[in-house]
PyMOL commands that place a pseudoatom at each C-alpha (Angstrom):
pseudoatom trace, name=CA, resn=UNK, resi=1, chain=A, elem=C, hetatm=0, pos=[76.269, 62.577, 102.991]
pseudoatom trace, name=CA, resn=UNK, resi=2, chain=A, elem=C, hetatm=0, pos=[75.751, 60.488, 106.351]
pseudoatom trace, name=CA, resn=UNK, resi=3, chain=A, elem=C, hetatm=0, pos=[73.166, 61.789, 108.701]
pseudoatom trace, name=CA, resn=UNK, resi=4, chain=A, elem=C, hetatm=0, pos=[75.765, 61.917, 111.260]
pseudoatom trace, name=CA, resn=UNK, resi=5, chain=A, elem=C, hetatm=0, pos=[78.189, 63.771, 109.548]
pseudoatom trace, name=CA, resn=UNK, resi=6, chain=A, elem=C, hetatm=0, pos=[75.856, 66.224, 109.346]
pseudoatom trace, name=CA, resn=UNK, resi=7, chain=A, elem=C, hetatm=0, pos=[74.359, 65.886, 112.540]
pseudoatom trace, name=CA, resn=UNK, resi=8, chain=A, elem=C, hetatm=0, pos=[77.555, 64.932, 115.149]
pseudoatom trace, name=CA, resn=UNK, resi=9, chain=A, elem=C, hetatm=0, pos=[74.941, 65.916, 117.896]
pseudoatom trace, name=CA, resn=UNK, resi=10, chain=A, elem=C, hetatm=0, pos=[72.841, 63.095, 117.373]
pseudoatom trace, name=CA, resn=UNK, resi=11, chain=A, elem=C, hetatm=0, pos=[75.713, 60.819, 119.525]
pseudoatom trace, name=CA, resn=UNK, resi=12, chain=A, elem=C, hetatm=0, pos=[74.249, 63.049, 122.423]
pseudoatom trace, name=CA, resn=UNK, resi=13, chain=A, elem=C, hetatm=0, pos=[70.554, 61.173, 122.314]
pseudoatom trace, name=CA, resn=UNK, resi=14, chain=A, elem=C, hetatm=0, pos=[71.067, 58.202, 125.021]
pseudoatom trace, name=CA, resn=UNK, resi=15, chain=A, elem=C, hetatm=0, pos=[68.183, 56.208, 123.818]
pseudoatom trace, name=CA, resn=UNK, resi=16, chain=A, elem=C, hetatm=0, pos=[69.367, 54.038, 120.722]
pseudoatom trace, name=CA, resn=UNK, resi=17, chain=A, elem=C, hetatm=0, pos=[65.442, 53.872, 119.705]
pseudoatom trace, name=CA, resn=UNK, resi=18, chain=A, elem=C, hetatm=0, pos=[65.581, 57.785, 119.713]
pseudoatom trace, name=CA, resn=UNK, resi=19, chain=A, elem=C, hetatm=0, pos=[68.324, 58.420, 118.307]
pseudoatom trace, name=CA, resn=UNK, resi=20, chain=A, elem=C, hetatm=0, pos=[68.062, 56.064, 114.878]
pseudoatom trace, name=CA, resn=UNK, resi=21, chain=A, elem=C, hetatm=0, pos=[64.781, 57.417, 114.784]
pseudoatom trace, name=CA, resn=UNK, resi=22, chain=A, elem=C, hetatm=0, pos=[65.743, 61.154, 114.507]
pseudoatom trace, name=CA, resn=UNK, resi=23, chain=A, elem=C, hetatm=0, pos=[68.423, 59.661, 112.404]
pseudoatom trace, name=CA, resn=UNK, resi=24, chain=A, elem=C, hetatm=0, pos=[66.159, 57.869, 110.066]
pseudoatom trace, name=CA, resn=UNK, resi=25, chain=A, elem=C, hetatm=0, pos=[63.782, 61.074, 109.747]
pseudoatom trace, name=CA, resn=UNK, resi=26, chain=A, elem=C, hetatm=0, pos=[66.436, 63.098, 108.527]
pseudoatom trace, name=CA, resn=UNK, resi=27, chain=A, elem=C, hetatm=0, pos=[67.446, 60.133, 106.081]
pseudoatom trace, name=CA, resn=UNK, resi=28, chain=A, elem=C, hetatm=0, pos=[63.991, 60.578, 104.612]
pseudoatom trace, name=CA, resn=UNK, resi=29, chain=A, elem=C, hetatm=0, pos=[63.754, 63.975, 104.813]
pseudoatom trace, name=CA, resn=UNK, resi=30, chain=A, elem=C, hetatm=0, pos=[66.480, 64.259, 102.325]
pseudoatom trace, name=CA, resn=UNK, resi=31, chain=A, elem=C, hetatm=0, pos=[65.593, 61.200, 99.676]
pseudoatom trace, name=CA, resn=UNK, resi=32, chain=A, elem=C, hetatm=0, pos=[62.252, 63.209, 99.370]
pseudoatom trace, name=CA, resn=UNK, resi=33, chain=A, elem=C, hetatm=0, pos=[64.043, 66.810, 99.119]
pseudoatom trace, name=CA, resn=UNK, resi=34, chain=A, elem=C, hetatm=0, pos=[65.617, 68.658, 96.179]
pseudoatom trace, name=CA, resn=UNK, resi=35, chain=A, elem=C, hetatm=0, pos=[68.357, 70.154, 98.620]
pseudoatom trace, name=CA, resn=UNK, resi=36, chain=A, elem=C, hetatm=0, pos=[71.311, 68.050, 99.452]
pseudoatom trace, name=CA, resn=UNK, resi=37, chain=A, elem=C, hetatm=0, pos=[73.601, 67.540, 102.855]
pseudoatom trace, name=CA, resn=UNK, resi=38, chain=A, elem=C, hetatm=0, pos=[75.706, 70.123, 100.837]
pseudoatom trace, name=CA, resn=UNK, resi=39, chain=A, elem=C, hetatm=0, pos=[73.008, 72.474, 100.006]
pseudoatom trace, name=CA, resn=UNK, resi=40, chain=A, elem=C, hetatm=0, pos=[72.342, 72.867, 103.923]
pseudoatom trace, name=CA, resn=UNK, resi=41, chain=A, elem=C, hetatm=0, pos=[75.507, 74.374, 104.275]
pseudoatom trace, name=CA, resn=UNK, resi=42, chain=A, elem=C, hetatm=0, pos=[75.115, 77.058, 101.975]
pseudoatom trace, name=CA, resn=UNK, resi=43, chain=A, elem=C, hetatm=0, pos=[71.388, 78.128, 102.017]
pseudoatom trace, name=CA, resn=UNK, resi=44, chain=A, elem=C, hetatm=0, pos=[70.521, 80.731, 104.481]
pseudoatom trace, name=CA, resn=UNK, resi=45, chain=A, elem=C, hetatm=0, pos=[68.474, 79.135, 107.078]
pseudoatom trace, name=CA, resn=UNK, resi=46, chain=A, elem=C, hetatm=0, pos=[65.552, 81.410, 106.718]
pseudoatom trace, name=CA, resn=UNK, resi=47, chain=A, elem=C, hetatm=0, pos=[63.956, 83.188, 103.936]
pseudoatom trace, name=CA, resn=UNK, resi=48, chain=A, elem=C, hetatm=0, pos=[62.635, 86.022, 106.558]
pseudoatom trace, name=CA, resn=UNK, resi=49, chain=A, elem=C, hetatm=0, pos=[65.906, 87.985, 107.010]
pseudoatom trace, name=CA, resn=UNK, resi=50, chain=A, elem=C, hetatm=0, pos=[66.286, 88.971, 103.735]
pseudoatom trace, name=CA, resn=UNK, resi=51, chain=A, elem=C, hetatm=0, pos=[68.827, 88.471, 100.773]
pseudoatom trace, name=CA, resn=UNK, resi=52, chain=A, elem=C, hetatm=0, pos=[72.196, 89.474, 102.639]
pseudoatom trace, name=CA, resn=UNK, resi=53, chain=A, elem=C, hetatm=0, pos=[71.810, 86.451, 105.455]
pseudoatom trace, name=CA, resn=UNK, resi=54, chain=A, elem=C, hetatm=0, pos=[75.142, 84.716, 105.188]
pseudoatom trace, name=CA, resn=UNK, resi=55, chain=A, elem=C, hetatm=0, pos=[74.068, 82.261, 108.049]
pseudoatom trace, name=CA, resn=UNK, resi=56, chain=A, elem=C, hetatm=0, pos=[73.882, 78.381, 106.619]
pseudoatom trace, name=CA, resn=UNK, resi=57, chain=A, elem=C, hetatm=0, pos=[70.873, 76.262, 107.466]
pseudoatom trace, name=CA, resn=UNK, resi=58, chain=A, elem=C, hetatm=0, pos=[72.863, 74.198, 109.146]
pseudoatom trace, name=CA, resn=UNK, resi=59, chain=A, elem=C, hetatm=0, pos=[74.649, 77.002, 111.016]
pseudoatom trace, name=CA, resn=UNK, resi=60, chain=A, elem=C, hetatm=0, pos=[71.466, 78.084, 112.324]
pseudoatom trace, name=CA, resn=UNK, resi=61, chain=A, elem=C, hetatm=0, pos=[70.036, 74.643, 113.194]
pseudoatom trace, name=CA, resn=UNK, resi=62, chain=A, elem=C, hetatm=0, pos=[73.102, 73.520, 114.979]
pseudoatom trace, name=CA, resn=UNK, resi=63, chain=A, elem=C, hetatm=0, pos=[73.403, 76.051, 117.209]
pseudoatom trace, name=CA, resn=UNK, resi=64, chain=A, elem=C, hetatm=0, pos=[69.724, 76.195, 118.086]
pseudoatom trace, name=CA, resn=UNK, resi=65, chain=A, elem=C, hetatm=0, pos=[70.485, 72.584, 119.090]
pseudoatom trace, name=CA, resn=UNK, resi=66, chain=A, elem=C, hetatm=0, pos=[73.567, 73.208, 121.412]
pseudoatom trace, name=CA, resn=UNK, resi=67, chain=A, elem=C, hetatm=0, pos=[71.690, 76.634, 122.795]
pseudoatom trace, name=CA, resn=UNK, resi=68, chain=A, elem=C, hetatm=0, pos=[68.510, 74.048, 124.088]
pseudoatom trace, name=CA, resn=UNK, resi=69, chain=A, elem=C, hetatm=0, pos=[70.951, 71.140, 125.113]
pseudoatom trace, name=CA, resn=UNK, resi=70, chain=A, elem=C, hetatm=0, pos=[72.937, 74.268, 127.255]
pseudoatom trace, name=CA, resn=UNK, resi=71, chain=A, elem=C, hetatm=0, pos=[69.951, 75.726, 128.245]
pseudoatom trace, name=CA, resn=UNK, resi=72, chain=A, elem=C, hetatm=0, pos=[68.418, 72.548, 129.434]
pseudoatom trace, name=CA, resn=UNK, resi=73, chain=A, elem=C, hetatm=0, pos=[71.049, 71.814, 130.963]
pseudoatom trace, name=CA, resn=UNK, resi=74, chain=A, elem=C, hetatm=0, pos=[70.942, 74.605, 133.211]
pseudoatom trace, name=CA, resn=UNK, resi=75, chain=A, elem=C, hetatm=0, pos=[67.324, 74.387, 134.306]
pseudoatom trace, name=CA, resn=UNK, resi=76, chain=A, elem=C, hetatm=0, pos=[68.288, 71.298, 135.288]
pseudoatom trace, name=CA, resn=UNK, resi=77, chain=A, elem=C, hetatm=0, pos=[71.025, 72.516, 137.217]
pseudoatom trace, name=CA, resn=UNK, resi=78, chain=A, elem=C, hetatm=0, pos=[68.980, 75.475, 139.111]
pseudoatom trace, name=CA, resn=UNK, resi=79, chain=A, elem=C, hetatm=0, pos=[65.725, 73.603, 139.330]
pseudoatom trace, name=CA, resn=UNK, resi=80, chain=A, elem=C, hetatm=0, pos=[66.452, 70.168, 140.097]
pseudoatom trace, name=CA, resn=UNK, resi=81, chain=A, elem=C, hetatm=0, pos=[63.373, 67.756, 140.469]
pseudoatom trace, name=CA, resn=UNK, resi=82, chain=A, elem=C, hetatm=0, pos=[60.982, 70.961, 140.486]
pseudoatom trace, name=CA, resn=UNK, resi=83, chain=A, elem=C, hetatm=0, pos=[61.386, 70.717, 136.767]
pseudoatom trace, name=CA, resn=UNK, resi=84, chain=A, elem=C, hetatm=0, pos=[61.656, 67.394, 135.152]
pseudoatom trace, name=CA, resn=UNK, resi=85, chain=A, elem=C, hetatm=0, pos=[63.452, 67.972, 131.724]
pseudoatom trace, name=CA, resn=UNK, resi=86, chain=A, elem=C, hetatm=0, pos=[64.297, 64.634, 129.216]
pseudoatom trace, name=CA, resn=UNK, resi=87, chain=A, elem=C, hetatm=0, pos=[67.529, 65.807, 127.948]
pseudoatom trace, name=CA, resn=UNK, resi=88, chain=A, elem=C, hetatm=0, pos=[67.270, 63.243, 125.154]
pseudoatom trace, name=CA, resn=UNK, resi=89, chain=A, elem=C, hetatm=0, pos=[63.707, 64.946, 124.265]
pseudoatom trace, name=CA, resn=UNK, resi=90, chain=A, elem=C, hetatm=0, pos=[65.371, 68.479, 123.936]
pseudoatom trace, name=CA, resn=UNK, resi=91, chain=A, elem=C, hetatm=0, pos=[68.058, 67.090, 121.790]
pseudoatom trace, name=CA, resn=UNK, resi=92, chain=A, elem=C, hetatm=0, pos=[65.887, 65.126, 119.264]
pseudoatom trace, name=CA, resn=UNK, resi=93, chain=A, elem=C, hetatm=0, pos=[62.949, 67.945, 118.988]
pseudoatom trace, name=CA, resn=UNK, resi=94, chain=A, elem=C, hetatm=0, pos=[66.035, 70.331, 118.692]
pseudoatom trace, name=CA, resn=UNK, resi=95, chain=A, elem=C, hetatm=0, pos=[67.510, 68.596, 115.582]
pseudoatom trace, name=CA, resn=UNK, resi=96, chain=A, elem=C, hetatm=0, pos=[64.022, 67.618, 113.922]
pseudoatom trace, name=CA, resn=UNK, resi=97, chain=A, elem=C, hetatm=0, pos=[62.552, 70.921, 114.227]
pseudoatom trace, name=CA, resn=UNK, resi=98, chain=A, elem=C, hetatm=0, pos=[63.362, 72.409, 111.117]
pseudoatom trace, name=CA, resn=UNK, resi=99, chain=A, elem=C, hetatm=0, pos=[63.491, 68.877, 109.050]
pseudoatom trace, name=CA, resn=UNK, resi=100, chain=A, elem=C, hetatm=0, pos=[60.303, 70.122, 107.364]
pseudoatom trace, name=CA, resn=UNK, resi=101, chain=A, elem=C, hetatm=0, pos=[62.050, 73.134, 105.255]
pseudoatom trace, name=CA, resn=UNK, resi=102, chain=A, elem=C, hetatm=0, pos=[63.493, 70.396, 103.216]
pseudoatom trace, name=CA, resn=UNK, resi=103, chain=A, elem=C, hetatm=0, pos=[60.300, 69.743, 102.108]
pseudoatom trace, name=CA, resn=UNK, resi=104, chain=A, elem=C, hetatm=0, pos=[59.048, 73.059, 102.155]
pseudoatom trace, name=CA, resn=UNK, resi=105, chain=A, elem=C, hetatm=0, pos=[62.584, 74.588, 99.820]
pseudoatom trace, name=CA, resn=UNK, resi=106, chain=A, elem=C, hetatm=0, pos=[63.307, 74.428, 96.658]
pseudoatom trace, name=CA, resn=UNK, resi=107, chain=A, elem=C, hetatm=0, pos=[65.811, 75.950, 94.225]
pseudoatom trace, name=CA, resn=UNK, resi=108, chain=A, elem=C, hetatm=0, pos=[65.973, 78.234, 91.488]
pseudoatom trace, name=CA, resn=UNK, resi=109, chain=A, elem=C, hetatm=0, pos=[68.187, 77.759, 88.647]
pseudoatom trace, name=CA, resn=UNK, resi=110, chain=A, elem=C, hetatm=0, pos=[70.913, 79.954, 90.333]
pseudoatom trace, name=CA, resn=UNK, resi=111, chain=A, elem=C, hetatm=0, pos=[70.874, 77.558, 93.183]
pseudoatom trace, name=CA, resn=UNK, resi=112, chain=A, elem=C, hetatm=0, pos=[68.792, 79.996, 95.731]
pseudoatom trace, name=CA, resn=UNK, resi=113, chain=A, elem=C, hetatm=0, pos=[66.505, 78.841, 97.930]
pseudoatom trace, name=CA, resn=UNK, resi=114, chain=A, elem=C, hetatm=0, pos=[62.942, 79.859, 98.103]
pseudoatom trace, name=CA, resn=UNK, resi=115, chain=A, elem=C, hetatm=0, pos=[59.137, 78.495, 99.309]
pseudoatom trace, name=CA, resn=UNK, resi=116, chain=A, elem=C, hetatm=0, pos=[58.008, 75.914, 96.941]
pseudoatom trace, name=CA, resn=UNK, resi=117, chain=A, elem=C, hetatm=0, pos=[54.590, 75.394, 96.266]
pseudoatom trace, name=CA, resn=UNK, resi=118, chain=A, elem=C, hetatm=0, pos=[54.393, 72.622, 98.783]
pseudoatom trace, name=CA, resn=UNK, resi=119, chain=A, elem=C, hetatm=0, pos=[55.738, 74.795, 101.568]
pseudoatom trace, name=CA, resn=UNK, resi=120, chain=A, elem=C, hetatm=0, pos=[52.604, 77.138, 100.511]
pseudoatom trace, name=CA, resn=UNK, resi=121, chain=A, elem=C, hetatm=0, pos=[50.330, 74.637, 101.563]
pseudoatom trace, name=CA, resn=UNK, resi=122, chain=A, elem=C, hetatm=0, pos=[52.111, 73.303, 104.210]
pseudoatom trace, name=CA, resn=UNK, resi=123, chain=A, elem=C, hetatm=0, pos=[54.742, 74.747, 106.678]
pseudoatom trace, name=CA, resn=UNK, resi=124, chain=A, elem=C, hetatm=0, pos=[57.424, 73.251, 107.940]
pseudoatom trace, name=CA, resn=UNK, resi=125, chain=A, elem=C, hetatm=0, pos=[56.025, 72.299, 111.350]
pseudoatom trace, name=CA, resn=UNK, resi=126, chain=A, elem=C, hetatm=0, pos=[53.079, 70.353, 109.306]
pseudoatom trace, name=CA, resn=UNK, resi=127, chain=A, elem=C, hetatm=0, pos=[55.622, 68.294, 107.303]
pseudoatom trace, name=CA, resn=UNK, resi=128, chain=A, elem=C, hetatm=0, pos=[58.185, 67.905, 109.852]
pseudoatom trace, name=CA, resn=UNK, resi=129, chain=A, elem=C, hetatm=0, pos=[55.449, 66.015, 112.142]
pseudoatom trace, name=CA, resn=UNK, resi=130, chain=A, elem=C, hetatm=0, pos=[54.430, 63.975, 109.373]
pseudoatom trace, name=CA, resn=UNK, resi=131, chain=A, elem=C, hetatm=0, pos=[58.509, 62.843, 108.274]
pseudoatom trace, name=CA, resn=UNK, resi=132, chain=A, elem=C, hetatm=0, pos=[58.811, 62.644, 112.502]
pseudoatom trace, name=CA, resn=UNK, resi=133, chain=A, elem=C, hetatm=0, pos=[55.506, 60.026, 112.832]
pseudoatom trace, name=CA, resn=UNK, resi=134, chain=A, elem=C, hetatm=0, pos=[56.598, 58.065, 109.413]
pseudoatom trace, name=CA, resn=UNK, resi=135, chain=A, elem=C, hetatm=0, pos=[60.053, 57.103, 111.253]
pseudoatom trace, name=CA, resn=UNK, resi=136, chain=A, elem=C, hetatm=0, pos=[58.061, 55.939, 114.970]
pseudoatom trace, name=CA, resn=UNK, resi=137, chain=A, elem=C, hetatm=0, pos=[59.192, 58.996, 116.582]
pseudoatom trace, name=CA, resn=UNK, resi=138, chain=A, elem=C, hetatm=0, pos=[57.604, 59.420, 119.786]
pseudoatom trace, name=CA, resn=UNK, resi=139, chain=A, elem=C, hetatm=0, pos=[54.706, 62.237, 119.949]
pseudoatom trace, name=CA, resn=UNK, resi=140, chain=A, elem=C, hetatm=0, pos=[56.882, 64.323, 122.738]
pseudoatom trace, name=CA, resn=UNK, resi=141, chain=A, elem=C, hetatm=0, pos=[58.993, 64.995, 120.391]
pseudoatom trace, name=CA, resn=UNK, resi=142, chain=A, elem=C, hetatm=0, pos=[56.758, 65.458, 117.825]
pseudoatom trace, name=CA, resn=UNK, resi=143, chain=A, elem=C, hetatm=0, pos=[54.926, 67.752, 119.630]
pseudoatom trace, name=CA, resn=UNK, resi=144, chain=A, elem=C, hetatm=0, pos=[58.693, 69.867, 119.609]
pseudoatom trace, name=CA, resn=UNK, resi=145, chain=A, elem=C, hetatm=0, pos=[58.458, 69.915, 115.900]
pseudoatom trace, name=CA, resn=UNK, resi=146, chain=A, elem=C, hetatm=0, pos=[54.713, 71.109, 115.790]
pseudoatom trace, name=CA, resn=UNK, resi=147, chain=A, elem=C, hetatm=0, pos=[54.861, 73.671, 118.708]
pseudoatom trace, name=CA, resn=UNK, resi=148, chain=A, elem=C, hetatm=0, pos=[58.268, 75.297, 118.031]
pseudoatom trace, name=CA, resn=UNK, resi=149, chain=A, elem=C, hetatm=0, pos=[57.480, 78.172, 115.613]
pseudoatom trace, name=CA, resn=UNK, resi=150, chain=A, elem=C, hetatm=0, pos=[54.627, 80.395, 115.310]
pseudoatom trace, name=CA, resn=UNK, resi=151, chain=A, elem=C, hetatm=0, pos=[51.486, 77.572, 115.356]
pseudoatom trace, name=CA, resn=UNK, resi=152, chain=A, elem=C, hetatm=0, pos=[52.705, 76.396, 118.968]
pseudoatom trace, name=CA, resn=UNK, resi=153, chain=A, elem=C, hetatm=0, pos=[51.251, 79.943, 120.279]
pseudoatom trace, name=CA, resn=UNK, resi=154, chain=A, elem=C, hetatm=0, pos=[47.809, 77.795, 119.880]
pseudoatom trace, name=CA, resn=UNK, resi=155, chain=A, elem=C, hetatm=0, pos=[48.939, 75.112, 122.075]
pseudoatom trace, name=CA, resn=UNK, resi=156, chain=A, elem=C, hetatm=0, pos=[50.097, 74.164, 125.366]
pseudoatom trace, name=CA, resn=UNK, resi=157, chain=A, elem=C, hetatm=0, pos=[53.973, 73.807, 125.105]
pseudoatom trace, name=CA, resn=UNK, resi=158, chain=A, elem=C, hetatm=0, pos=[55.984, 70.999, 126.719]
pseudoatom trace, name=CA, resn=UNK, resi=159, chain=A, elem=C, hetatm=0, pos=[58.828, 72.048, 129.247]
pseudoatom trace, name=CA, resn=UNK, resi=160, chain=A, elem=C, hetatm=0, pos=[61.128, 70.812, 126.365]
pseudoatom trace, name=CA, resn=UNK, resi=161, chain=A, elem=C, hetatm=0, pos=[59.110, 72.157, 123.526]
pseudoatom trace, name=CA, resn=UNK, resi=162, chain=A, elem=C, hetatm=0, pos=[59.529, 75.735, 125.346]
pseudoatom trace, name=CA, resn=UNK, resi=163, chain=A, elem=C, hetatm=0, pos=[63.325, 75.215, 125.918]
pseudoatom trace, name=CA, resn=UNK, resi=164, chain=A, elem=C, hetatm=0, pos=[63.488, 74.480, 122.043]
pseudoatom trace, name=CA, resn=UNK, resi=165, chain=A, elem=C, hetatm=0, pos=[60.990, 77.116, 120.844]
pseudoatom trace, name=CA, resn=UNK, resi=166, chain=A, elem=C, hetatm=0, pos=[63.384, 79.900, 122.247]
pseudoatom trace, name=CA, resn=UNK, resi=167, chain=A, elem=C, hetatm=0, pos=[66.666, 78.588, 121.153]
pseudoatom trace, name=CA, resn=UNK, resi=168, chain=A, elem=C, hetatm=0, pos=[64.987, 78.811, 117.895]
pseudoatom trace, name=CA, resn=UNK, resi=169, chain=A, elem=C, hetatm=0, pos=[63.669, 82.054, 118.429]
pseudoatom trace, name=CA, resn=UNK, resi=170, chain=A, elem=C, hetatm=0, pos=[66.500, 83.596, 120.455]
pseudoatom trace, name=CA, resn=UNK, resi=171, chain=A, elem=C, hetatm=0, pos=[69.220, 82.711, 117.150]
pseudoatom trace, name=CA, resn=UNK, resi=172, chain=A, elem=C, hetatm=0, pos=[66.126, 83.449, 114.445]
pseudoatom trace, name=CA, resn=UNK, resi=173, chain=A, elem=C, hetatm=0, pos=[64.988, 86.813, 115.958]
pseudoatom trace, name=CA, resn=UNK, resi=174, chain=A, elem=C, hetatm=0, pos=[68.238, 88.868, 116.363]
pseudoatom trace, name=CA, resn=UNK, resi=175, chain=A, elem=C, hetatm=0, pos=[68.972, 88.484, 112.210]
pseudoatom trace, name=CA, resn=UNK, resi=176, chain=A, elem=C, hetatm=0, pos=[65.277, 89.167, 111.413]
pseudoatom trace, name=CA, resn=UNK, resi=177, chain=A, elem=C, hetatm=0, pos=[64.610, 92.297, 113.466]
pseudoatom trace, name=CA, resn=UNK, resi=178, chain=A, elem=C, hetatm=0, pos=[67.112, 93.926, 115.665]
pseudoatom trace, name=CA, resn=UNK, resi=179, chain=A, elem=C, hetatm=0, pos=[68.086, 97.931, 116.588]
pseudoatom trace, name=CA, resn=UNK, resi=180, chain=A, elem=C, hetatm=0, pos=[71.635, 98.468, 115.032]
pseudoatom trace, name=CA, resn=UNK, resi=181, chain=A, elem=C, hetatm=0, pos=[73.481, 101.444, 116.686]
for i in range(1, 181): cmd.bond("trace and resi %d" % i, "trace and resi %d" % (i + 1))
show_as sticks, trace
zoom trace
């Protein structure tokens, strides 16, 4: 499957350097992984919510990338020069961000998803920075990748690695933990 079949948002990144970089991550991402293109549209894009999820990976990831670009988008709208965002930045850090599970997933014999050994040791932010750096993409958007779950708390966050850390969180949290009336 083509990266940008699978990714149509990547057109969105101005900068060709950026954008064949986040392109080429994703390329290795998945000569390295057991899951296919395919398999991203069927797996549940977490393994936190439980066996009922019927959200795709790819769902999931997509919208957390539109929710950032949006949401960006706005700040920029209500805050001007006050708060420099790089659109392009959001975007990228949006669409790597999760490129680590594919490294960190592997499947059962019935085609289920679940935490390989290697995503034991290492969690996805780890790995993702690691694919990320391999494929010259720059370290503000690496920085996206390592700061947008859990381990950025330790950190000082980016304007864009915020933005992307709560699009992620904002579409994780609701299927995780929520009050149902």
């Amino acid at each position: 499957m083509k990266i940008e079949k699978l990714w149509p948002e990547l057109s969105w990144i101005e900068d060709g350097t950026l954008q064949k970089s986040t392109t080429r991550t994703w390329e290795l991402a998945l000569e390295r992984s057991v899951l296919t293109g395919e398999d991203l549209y069927r797996i549940p894009f977490t393994l936190l919510a439980g066996p009922d999820l019927k959200v795709s990976f790819m769902d999931h990831k997509r919208c957390v990338v539109h929710v950032a670009r949006e949401s960006a988008l706005k700040m920029r709208d209500f805050f001007g020069d006050a708060l420099p965002i790089n659109l392009d930045v959001v975007i990228a850090g949006a669409i790597l961000a999760d490129v680590g599970k594919l490294l960190e997933y592997e499947l059962d014999e019935n085609g289920n998803s679940f935490q390989g050994a290697y995503g034991k040791y290492l969690r996805h932010p780890f790995s993702g920075v690691s694919l990320a750096e391999q494929c010259d993409v720059p370290a503000e958007v690496c920085h996206i990748i390592a700061a947008h779950a859990g381990e950025g708390e330790m950190i000082k966050r980016s304007t864009e690695a915020y933005i992307v850390h709560h699009a992620d969180f904002m579409t994780f949290l609701p299927f995780k933990s929520r009050l149902e009336v």
